[in-house]
C-alpha positions in Angstrom: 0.9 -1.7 17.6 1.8 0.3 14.5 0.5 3.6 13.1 0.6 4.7 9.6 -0.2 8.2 8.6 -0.3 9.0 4.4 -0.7 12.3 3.3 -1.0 11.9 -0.7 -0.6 15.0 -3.0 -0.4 16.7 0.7 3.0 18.6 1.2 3.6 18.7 4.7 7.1 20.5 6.2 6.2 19.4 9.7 3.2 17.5 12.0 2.2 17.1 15.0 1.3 13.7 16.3 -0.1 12.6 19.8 0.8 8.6 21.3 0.6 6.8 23.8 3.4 8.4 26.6 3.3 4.6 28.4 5.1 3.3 25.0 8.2 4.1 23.2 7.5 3.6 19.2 10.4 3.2 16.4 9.7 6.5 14.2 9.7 6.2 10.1 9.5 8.9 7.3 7.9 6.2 4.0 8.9 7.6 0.8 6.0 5.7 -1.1 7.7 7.5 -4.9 11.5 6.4 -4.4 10.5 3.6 -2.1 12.7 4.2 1.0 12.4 4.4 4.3 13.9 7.0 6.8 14.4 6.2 10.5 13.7 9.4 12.7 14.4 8.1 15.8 12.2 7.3 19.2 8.9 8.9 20.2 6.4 8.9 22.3 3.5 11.3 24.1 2.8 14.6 21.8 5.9 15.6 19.2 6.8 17.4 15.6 8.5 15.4 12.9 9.7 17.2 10.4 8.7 16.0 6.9 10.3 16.5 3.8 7.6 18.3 1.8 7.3 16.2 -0.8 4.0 14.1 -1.9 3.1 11.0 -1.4 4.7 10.9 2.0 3.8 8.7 5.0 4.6 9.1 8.6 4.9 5.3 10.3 5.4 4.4 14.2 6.2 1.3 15.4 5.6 0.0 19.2 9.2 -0.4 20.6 8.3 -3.9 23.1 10.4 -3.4 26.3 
């Protein structure tokens, strides 16, 4: 399962997201302007990522299969 979260002309510094706790999920910051793609790391359950504040941003997770 994957998630994708886009927040437009929305400047976001930081958000709070809620998953599944039973899976682990592959975290990505999508710059959708400059085209790249920023691996944060593994999540799961309730958590902050920290965002860049820039537009045009998008927050993706990807189910990690165990």
């Amino acid at each position: 399962m994957t998630y994708l979260y886009y927040y437009g002309a929305n400047r976001p510094l930081e958000r709070e997201f809620r998953l599944p706790e039973s899976k682990k999920y592959r975290a990505q910051l999508i710059d959708t302007w400059n085209m790249s793609i920023e691996e944060c790391g593994e999540v799961s359950g309730r958590f902050v990522l920290k965002m860049t504040g820039k537009p045009y941003m998008a927050a993706r997770f990807i189910a990690i299969d165990e």
